[in-house]
C-alpha positions in Angstrom: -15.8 -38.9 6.2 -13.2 -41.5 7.6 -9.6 -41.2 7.5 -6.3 -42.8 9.7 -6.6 -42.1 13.4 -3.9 -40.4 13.9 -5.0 -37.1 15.5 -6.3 -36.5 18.5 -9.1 -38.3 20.2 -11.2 -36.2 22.3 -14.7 -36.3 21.4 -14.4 -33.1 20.1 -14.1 -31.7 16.8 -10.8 -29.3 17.0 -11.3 -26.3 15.1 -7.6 -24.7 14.3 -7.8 -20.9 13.7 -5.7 -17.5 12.8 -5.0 -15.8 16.1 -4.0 -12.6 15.0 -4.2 -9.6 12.6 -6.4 -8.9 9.8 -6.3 -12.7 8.8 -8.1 -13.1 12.1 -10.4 -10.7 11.7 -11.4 -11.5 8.4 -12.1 -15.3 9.7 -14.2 -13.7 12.4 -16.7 -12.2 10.1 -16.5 -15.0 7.8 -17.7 -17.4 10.0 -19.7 -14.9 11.5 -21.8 -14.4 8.3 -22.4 -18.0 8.5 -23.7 -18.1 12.2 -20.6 -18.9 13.8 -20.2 -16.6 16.6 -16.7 -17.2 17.9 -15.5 -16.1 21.5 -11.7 -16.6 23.3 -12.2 -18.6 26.7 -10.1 -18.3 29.7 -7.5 -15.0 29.7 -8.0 -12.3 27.0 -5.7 -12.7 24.9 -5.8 -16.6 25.8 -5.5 -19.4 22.4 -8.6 -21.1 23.6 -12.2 -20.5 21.8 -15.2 -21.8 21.6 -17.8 -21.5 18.7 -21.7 -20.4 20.7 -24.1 -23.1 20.0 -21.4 -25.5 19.4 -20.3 -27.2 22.7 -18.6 -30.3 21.0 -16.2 -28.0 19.2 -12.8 -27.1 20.5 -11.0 -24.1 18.4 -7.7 -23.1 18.8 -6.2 -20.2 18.0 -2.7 -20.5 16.1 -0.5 -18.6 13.9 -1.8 -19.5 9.8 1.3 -21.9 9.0 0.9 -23.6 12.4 -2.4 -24.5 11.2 -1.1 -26.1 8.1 0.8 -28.4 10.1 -2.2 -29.6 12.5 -4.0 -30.3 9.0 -1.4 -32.5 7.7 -0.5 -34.6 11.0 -4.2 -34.9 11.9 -4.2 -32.5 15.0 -6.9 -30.4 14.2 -10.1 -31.4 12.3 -10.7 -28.7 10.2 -9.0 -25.1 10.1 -9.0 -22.3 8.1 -5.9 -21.1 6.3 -5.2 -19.9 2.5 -4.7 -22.8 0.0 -1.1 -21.5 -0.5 0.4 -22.2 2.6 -1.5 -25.8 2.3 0.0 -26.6 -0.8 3.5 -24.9 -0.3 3.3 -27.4 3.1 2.1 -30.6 1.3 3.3 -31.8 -2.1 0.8 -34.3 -1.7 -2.5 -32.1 -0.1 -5.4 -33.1 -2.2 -4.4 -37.0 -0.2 -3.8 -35.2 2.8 -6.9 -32.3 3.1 -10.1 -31.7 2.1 -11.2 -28.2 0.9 -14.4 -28.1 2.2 -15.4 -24.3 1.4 -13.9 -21.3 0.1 -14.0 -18.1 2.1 -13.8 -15.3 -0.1 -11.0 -13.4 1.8 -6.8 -13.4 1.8 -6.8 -13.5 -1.4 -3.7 -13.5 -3.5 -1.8 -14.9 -5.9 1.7 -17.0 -6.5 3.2 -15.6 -9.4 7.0 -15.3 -10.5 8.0 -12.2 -11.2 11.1 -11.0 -13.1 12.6 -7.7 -14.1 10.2 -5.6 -16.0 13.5 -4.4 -18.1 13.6 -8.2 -19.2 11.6 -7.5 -22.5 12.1 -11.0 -23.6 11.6 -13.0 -21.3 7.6 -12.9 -21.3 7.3 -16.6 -20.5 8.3 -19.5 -18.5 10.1 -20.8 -21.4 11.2 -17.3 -22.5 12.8 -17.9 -18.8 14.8 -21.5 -19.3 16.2 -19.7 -22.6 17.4 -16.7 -21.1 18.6 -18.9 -18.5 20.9 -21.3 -20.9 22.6 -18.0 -21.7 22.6 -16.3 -18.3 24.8 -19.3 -16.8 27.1 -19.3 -20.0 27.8 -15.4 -19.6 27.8 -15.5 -15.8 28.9 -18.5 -15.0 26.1 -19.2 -12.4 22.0 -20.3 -12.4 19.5 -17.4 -12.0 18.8 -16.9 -8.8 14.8 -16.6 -7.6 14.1 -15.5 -4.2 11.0 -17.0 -2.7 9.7 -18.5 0.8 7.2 -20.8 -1.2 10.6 -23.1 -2.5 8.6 -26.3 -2.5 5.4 -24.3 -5.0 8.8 -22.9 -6.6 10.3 -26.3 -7.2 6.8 -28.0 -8.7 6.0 -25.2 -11.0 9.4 -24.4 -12.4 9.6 -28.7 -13.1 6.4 -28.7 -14.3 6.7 -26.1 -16.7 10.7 -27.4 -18.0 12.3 -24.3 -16.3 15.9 -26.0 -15.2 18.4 -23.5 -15.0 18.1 -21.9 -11.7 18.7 -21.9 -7.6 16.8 -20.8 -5.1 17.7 -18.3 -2.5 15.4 -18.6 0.8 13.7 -15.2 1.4 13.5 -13.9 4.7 12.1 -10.2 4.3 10.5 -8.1 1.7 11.0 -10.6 -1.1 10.2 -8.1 -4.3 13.2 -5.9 -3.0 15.8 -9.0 -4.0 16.3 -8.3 -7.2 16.8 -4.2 -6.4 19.2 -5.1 -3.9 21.1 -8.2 -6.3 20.6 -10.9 -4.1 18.5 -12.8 -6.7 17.4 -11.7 -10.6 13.9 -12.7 -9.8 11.2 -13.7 -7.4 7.8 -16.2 -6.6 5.4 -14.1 -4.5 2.5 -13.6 -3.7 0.3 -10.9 -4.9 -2.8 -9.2 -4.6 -3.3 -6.3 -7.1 0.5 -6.2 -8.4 1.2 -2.1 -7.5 4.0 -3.8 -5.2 5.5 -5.4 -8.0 5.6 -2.5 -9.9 6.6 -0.2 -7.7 10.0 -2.6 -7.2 10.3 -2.7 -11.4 9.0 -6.1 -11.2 6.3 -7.9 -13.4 4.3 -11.5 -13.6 5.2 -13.6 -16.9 2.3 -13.8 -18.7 2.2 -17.3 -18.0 3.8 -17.2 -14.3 0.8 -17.4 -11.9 1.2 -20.8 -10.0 -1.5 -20.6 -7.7 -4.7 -18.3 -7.3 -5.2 -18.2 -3.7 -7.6 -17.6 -0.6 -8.4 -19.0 2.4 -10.1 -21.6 2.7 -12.0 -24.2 5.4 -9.8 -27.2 5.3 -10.4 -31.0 6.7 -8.2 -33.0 7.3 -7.7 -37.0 6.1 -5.3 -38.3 9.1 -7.6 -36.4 11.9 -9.7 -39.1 13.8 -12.9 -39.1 12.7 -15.6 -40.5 14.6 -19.2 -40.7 13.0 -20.1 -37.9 15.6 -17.3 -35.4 14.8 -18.3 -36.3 10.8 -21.9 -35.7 11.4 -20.9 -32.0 13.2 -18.3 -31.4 10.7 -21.2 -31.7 7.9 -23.1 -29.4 10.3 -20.8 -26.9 9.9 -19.7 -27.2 6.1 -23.5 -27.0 5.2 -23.9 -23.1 6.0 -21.4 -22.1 3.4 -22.8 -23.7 0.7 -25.5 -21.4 -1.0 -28.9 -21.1 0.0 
């Protein structure tokens, strides 16, 4: 694999991964299935790693949406992080990334979600209709509280929903329709009970993304035929026996 030397040249291959919390763990034991044993270098609770077995790989431990960004400006080689923050980073990721492997944990869902009261709005365009009439009663678009606003953005123009405005989420995002700070949300979700439990529910049409993490390459990294031959190295034990 080739791409735009852009990254860094080291003559390593720079391996970006979760630091922290379950996320982390789950990584651990992914890679661990597949005979990557990781282990931190230096101090404790230090951001330095190193795979055993694998001295030409450098790993570095960062926070999941960190990693996105290494992907797409070609700092890191490969990382592992869930296709949702990829795509909500990158309008453009199948240019930017390769998904080399899926990993079978983090799963979740993007879905939009609206008022389970709403009886008729059951679909997108159920939602563009209700919308039309929203503004002319309220005088205002529908408001739809989400942090993914660029997945928001795509899917809504994708699908011909118009009549609405986002509003940036910065906490619990299935409480901001309780709480009137939007009349409905994108989220993510795993088995729904949250959604439910805030009188919330997907359109039947409304998932935008089906989500886990993933290990990711990147196409602006430098790639020298040594880092590709050790990338293919790794890729090959998770592909089925």
């Amino acid at each position: 694999m080739t791409g735009p030397t852009t990254g860094p040249v080291t003559g390593k291959l720079i391996l970006a991964l979760p630091s922290k919390g379950r996320l982390m763990e789950q990584c651990s034991a992914a890679l661990a299935r597949a005979g990557l044993t990781i282990a931190r270098t230096g101090a404790a609770r230090g951001y330095k790693a190193e795979i055993e077995g694998f001295p030409a790989i450098e790993v570095n431990l960062v926070s999941s949406s960190e990693i996105a960004q290494l992907l797409k400006t070609g700092k890191a080689h490969l990382g592992v992080t869930g296709e949702d923050l990829i795509r909500e980073t990158m309008a453009d990721a199948d240019d930017r990334v390769r998904f080399v492997a899926p990993l079978g944990f983090g799963l979740a869902d993007v879905v939009v979600a609206v008022p389970a009261c709403w009886l008729d709005v059951r679909r997108m365009a159920d939602l563009e209709q209700m919308s039309v009439a929203f503004r002319r009663v309220h005088g205002r678009r529908v408001r739809v509280a989400t942090k993914y606003t660029g997945l928001t953005r795509r899917f809504f123009s994708q699908v011909g929903v118009t009549g609405y405005r986002i509003v940036e989420s910065l906490g619990a995002t299935e409480g901001t329709p309780a709480a009137g700070l939007a009349e409905l949300i994108v989220d993510i979700t795993t088995s729904g009970a949250t959604l439910e439990a805030n009188g919330l529910r997907v359109l039947d049409d409304g998932v935008i993304l089906k989500s886990q993490a993933n290990l990711i390459a990147s196409k602006a990294a430098a790639w020298t035929p040594e880092i590709a031959a050790l990338e293919a190295q790794i890729a090959a034990r998770f592909r089925p026996a």
